[in-house]
TORKOL-4160 file (C-alpha; in steps of 0.2 Angstrom, whole numbers, padded with zeros to 4 digits, m for minus):
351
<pt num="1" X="0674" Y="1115" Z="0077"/>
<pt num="2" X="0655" Y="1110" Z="0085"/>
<pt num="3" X="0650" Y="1116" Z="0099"/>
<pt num="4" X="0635" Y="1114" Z="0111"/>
<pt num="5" X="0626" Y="1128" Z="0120"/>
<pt num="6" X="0612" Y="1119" Z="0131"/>
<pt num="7" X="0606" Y="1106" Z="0119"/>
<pt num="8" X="0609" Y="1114" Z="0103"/>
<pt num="9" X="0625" Y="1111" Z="0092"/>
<pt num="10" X="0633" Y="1126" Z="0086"/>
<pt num="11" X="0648" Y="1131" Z="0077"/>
<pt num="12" X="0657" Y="1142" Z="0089"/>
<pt num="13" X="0668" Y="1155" Z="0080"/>
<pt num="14" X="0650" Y="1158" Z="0070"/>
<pt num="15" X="0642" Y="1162" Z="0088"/>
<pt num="16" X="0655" Y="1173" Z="0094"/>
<pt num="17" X="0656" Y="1183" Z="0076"/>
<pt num="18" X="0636" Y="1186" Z="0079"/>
<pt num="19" X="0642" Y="1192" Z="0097"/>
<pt num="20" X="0654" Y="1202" Z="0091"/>
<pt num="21" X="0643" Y="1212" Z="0079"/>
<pt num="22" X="0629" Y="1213" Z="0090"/>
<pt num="23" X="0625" Y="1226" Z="0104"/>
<pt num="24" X="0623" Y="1212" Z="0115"/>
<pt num="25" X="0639" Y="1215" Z="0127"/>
<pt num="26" X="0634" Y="1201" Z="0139"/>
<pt num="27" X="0650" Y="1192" Z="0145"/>
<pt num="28" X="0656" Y="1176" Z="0135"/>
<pt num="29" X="0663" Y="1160" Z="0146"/>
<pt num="30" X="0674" Y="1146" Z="0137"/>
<pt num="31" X="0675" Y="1131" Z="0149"/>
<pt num="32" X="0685" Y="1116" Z="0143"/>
<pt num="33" X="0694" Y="1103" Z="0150"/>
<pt num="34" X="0713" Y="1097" Z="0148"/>
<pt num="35" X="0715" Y="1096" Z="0128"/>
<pt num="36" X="0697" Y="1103" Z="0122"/>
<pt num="37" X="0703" Y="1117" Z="0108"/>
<pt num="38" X="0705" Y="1133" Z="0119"/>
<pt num="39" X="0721" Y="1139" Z="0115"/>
<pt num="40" X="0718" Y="1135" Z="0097"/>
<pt num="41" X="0701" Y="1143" Z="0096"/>
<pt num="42" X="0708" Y="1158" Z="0105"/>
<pt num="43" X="0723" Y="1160" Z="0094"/>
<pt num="44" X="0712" Y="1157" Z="0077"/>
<pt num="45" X="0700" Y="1170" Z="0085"/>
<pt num="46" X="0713" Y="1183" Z="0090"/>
<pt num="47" X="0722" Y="1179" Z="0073"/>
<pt num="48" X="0705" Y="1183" Z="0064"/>
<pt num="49" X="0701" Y="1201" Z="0074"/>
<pt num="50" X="0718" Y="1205" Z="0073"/>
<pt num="51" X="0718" Y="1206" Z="0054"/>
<pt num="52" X="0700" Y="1216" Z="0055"/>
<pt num="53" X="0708" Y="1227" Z="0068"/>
<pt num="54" X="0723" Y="1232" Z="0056"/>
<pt num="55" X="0711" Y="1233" Z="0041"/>
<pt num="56" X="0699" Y="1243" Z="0049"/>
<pt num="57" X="0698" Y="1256" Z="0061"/>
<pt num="58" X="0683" Y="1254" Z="0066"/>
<pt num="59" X="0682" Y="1236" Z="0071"/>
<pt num="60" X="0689" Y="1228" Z="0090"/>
<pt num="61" X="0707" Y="1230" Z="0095"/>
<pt num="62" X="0710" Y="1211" Z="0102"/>
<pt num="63" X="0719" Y="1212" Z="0119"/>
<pt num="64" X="0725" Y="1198" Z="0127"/>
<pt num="65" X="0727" Y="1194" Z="0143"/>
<pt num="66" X="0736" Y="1178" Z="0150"/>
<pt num="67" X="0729" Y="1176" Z="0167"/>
<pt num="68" X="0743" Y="1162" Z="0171"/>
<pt num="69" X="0753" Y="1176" Z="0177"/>
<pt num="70" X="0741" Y="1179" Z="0190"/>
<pt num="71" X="0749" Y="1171" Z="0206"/>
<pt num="72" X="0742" Y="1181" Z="0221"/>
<pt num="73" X="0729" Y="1196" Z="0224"/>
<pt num="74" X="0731" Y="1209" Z="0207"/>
<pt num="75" X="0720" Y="1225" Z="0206"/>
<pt num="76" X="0716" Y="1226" Z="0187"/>
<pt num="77" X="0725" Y="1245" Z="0186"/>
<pt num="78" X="0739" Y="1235" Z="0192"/>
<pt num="79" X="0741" Y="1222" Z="0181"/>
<pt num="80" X="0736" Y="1231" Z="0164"/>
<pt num="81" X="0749" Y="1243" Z="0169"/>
<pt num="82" X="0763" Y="1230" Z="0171"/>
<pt num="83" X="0756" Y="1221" Z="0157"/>
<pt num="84" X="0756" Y="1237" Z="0145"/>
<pt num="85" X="0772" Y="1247" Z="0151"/>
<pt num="86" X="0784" Y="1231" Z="0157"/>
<pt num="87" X="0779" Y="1217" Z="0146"/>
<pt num="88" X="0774" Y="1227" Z="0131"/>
<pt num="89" X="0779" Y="1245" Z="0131"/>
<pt num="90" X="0764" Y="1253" Z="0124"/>
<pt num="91" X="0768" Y="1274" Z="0121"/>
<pt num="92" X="0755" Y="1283" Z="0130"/>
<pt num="93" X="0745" Y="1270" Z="0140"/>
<pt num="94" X="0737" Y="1276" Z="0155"/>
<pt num="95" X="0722" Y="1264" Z="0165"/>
<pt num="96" X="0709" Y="1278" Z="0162"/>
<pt num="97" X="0713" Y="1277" Z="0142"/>
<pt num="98" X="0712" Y="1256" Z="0141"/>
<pt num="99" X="0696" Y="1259" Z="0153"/>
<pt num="100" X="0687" Y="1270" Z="0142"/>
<pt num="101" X="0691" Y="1263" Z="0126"/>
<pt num="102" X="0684" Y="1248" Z="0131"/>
<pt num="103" X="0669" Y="1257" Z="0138"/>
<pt num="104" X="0666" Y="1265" Z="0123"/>
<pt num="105" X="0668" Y="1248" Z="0112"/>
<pt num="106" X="0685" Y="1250" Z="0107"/>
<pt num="107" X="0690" Y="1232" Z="0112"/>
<pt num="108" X="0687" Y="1214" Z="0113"/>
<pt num="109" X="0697" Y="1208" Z="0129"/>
<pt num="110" X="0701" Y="1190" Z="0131"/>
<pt num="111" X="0704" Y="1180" Z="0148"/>
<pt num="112" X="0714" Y="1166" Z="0143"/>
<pt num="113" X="0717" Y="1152" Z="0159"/>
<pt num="114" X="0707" Y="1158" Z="0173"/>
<pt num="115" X="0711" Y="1141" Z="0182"/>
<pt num="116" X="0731" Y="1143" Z="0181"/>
<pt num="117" X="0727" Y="1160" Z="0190"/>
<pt num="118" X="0721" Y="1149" Z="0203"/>
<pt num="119" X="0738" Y="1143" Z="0207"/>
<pt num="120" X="0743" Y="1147" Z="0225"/>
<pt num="121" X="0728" Y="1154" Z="0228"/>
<pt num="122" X="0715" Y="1152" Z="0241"/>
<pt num="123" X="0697" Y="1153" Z="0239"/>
<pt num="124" X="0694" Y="1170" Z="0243"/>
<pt num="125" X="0707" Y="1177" Z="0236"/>
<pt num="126" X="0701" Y="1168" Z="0217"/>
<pt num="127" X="0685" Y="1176" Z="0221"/>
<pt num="128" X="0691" Y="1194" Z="0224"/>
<pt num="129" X="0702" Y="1192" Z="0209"/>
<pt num="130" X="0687" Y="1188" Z="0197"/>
<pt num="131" X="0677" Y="1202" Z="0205"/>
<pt num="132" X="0693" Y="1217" Z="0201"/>
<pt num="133" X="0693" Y="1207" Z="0183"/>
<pt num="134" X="0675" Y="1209" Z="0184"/>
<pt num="135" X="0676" Y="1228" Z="0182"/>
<pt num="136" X="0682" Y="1224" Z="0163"/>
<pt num="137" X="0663" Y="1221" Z="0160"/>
<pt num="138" X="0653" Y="1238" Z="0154"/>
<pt num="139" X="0638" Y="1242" Z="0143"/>
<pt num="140" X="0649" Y="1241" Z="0128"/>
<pt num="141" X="0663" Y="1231" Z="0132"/>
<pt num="142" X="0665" Y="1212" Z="0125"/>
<pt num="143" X="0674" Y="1199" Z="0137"/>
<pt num="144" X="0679" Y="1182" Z="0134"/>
<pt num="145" X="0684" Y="1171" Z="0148"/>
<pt num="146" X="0692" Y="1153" Z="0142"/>
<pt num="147" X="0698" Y="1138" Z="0156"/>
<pt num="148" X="0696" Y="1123" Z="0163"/>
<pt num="149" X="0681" Y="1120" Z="0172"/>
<pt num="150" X="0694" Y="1113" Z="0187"/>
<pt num="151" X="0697" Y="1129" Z="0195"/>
<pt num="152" X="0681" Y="1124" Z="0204"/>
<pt num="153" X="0680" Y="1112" Z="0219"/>
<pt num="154" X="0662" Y="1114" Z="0218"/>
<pt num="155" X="0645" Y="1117" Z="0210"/>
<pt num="156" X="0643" Y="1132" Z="0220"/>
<pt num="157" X="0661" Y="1140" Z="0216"/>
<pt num="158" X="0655" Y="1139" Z="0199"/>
<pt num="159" X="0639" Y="1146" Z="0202"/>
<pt num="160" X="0644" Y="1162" Z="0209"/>
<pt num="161" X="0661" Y="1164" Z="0199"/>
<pt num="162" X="0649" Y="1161" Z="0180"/>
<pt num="163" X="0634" Y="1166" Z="0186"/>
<pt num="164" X="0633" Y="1178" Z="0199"/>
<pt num="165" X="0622" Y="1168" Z="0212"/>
<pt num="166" X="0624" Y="1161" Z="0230"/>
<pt num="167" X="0622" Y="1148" Z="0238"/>
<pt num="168" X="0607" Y="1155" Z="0253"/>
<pt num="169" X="0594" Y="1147" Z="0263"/>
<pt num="170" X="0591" Y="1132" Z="0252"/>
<pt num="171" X="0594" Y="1142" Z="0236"/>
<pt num="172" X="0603" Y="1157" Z="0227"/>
<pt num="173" X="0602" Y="1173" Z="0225"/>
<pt num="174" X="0611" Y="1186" Z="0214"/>
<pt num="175" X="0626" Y="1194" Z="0219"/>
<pt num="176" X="0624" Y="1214" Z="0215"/>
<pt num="177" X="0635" Y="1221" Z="0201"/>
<pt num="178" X="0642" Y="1202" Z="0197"/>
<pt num="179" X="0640" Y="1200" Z="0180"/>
<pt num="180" X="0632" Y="1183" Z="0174"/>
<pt num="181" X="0642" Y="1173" Z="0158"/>
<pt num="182" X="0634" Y="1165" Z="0144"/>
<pt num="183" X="0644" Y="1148" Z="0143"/>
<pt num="184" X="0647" Y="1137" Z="0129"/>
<pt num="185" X="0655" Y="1117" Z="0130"/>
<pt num="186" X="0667" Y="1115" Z="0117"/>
<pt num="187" X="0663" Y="1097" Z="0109"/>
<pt num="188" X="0673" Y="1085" Z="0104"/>
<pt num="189" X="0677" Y="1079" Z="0085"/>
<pt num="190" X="0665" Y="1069" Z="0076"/>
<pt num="191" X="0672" Y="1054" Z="0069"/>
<pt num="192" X="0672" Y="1062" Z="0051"/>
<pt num="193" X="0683" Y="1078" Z="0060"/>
<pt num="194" X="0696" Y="1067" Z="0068"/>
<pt num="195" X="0698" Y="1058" Z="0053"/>
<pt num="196" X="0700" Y="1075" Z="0043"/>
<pt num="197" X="0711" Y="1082" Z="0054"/>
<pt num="198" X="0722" Y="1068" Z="0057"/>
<pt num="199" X="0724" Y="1067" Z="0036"/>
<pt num="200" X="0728" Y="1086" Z="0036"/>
<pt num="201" X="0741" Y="1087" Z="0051"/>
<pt num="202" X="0751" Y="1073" Z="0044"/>
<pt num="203" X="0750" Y="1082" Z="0026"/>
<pt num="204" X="0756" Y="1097" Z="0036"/>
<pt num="205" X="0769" Y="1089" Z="0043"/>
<pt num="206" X="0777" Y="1080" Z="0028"/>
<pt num="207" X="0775" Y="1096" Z="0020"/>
<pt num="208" X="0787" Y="1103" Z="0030"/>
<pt num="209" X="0798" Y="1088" Z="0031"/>
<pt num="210" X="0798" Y="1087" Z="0011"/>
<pt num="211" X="0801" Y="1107" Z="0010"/>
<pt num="212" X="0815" Y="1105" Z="0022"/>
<pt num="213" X="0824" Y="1090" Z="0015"/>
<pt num="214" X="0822" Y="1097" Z="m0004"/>
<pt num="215" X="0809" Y="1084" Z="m0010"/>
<pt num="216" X="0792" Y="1080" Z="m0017"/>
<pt num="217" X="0777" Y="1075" Z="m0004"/>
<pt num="218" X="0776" Y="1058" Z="0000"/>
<pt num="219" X="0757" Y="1058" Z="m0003"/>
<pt num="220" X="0754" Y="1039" Z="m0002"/>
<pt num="221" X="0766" Y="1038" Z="0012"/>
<pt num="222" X="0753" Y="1051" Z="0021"/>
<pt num="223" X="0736" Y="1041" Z="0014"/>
<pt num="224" X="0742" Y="1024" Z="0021"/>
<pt num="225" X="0751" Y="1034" Z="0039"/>
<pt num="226" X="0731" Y="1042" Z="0039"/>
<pt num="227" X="0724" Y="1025" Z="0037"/>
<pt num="228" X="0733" Y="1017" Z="0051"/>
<pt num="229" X="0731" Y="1031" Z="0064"/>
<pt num="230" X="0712" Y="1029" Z="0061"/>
<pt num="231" X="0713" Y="1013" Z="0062"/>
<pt num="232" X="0723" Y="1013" Z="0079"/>
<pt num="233" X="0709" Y="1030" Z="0086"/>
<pt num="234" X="0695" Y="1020" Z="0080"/>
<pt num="235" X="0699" Y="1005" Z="0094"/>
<pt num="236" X="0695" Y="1023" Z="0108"/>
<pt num="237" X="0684" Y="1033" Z="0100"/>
<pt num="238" X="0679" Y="1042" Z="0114"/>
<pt num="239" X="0696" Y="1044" Z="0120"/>
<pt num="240" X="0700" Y="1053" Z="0103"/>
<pt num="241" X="0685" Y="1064" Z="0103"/>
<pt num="242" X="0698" Y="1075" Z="0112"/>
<pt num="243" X="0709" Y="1086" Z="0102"/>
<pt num="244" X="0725" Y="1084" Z="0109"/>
<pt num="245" X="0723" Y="1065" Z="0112"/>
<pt num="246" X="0722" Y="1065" Z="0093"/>
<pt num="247" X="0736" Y="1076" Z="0091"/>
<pt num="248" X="0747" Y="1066" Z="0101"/>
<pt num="249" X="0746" Y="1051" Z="0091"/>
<pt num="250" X="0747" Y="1058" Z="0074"/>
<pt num="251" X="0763" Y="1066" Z="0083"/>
<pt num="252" X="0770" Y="1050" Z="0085"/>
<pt num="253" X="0763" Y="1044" Z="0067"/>
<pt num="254" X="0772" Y="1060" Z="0059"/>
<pt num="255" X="0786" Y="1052" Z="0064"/>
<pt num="256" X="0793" Y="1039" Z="0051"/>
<pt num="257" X="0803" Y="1028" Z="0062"/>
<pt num="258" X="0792" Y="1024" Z="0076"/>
<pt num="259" X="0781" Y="1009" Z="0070"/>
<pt num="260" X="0763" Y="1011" Z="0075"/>
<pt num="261" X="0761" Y="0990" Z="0078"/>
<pt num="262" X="0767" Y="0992" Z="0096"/>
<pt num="263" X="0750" Y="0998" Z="0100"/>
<pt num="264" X="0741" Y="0988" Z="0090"/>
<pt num="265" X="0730" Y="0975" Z="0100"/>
<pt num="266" X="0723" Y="0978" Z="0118"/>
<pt num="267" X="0737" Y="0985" Z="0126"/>
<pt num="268" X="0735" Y="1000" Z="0113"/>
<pt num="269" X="0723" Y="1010" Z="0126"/>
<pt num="270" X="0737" Y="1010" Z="0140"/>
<pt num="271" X="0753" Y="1014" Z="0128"/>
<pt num="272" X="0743" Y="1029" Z="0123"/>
<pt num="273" X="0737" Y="1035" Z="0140"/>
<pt num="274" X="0756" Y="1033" Z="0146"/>
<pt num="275" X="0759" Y="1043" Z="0134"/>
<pt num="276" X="0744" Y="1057" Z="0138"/>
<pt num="277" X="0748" Y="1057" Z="0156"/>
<pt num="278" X="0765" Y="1064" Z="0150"/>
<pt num="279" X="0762" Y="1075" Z="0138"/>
<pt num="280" X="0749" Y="1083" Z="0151"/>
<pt num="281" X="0761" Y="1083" Z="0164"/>
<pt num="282" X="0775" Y="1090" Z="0153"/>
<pt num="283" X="0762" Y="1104" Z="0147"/>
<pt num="284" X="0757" Y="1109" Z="0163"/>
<pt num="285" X="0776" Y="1113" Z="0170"/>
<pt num="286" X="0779" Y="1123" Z="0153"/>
<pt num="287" X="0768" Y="1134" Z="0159"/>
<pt num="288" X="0776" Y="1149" Z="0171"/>
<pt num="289" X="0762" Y="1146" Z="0184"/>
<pt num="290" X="0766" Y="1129" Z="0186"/>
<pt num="291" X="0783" Y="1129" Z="0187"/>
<pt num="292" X="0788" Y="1128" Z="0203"/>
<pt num="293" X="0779" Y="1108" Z="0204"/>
<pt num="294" X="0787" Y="1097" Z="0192"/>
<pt num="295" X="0780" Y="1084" Z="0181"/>
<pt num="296" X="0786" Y="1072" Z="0193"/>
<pt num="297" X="0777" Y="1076" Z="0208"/>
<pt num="298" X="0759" Y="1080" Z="0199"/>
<pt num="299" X="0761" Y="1062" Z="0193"/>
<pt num="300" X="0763" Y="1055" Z="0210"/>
<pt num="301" X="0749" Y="1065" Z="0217"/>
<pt num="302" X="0737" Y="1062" Z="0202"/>
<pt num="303" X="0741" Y="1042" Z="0207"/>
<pt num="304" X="0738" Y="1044" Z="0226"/>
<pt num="305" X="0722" Y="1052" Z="0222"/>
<pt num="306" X="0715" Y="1040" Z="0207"/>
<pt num="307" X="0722" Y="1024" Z="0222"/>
<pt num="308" X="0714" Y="1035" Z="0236"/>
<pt num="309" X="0696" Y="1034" Z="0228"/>
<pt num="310" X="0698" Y="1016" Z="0223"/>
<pt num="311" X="0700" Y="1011" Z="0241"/>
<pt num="312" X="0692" Y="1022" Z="0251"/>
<pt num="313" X="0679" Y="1030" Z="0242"/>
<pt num="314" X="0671" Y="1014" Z="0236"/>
<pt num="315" X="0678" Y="1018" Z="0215"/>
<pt num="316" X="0672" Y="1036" Z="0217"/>
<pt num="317" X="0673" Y="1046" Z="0199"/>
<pt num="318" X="0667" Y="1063" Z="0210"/>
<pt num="319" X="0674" Y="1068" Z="0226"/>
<pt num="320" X="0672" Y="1086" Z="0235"/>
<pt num="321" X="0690" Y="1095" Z="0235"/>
<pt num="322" X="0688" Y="1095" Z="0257"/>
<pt num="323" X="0688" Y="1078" Z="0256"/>
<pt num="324" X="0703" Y="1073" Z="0249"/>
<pt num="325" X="0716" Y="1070" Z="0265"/>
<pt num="326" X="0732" Y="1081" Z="0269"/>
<pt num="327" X="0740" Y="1064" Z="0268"/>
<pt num="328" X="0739" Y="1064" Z="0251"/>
<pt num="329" X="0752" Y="1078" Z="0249"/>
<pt num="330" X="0762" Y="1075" Z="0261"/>
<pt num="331" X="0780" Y="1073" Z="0256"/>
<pt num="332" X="0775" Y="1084" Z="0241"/>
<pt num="333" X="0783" Y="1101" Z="0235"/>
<pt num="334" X="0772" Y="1118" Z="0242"/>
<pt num="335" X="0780" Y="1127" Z="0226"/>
<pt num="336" X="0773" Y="1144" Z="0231"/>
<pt num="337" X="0757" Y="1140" Z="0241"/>
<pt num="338" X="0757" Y="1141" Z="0261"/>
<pt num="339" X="0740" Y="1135" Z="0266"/>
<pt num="340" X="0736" Y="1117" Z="0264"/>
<pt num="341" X="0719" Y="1121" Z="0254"/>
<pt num="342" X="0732" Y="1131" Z="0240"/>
<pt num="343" X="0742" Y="1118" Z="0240"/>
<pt num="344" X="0724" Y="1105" Z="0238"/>
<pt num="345" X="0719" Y="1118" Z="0224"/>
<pt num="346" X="0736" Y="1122" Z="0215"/>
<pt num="347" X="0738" Y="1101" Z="0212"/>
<pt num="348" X="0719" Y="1096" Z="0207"/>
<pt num="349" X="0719" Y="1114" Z="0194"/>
<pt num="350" X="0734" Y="1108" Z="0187"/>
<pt num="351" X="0730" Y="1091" Z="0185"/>
């Protein structure tokens, strides 16, 4: 699991265990897009300081925190109080106690999804969500923020949201008591990863087919199924850098009925981003933030915008959010934004 930290590549769970056993409590930031590793970095990560955490009592209690949940304005007492006495009911929680356990270095917190706690939400109101969230950060504290780099519309959102800085006279300059992230960009697979993973899932998953139907593993079945998936990646590489774009087709390969053939040749590409554009819009309305829009409507908006930037913005691949036109979402469901620029936000975050 490489990762790239300004020009050098690194491996990121090493980085973060240094982090986590240094004194160095700047704020870590995990931006990736749709399909990077997040979620399954996060849960290895949590996994791992979860078992040190029950081993130990001196290492880092791992709290998570789904930001998803997150649809309007939250004070942080608020929402670790609903979060620790409604969701899970903790026996003696009290705000102060979380605050200074974390102060004191009690706790790693992770912030998992800052763009779906976007959803619904204006730009001001994201802003003062991240500074209450903000509060989390002390001398001794450890905070790990993780997304997709979609929540922001622009350079300068991302600036002041990551960085701390804003946009003045021509330049920047730093916002007091805003805390500035280190960031890492998660990379994609190598070809040798992909190829290792692909092997290994579809073991995986005959594993459990063979442990369920009460036979041996069909080893050579999983050698030649490997073999013909990496064949079929290898016609896209880049396309199967991405983890989940992997996944997905070595989720149709697990399957022994569906014949692999259909994609062979040059329609192979299209099949599989059919496919893609389903599974992502599927995942997006599994999640409760996203709810309220169906698979449906994300699919219609995602193909006005991609015909809206082929005709009148000359084949744009970048575009500033105030550009796109109320036209575009016209007929399409508000789910539980009121102003258009929620609306404009809650379809491009999710997509």
């Amino acid at each position: 699991n490489k990762q790239i930290l300004s020009s050098q590549h690194l491996v990121l769970f090493d980085e973060i265990s240094q982090w986590m056993n240094s004194g160095d409590g700047t704020p870590i930031a995990i931006p990736g897009g749709y399909g990077a590793g997040k979620t399954s970095f996060t849960e290895f990560f949590l996994s791992n300081q979860a078992e040190k955490a029950l081993s130990n009592p001196a290492a880092r209690r791992p709290i998570l925190i789904k930001l998803g949940m997150i649809s309007r304005y939250n004070s942080l007492d608020g929402l670790l109080g609903a979060m620790f006495t409604s969701d899970h009911s903790i026996k003696g929680y009290s705000f102060q106690r979380f605050m200074n356990f974390n102060s004191r270095g009690r706790l790693v917190v992770v912030l998992d999804g800052f763009d779906e706690m976007k959803h619904a939400m204006s730009w001001v109101d994201f802003r003062n969500q991240v500074r209450e969230l903000n509060r989390l950060v002390q001398h001794h504290s450890k905070i790990l923020l993780l997304g997709r780099p979609t929540a922001f519309t622009s350079d300068a959102e991302h600036d002041w949201i990551l960085r701390g800085r804003k946009e003045f006279a021509g330049g920047h300059r730093r916002l007091p008591d805003w805390p500035e992230f280190r960031e890492y960009q998660l990379e994609g697979f190598t070809l040798q990863e992909r190829r290792e993973f692909v092997e290994r899932f579809l073991t995986y998953r005959e594993r459990v087919s063979a442990i369920n139907g009460d036979r041996p593993i069909d080893e050579v079945w999983v050698e030649r199924r490997s073999e013909e998936v990496n064949r079929l990646a290898d016609l896209d590489q880049e396309m199967f850098t991405r983890p989940v774009h992997a996944k997905i087709l070595t989720d149709l390969a697990a399957d022994k009925s569906v014949n692999l053939s259909i994609f062979d040749g040059n329609v192979t590409r299209w099949t599989l981003y059919d496919e893609f554009f389903k599974s992502l819009a599927a995942r997006e309305c599994e999640k409760p933030a996203r709810s309220p829009i169906g698979e449906g409507n994300r699919l219609t908006f995602l193909r006005e915008l991609a015909f809206w930037l082929w005709t009148a913005k000359g084949s744009a691949t970048s575009f500033h959010a105030s550009d796109i036109p109320e036209v575009l979402l016209d007929g399409l469901p508000d789910g539980d934004c009121e102003e258009f620029e929620e609306k404009c936000r809650e379809y491009l975050a999710g997509a």
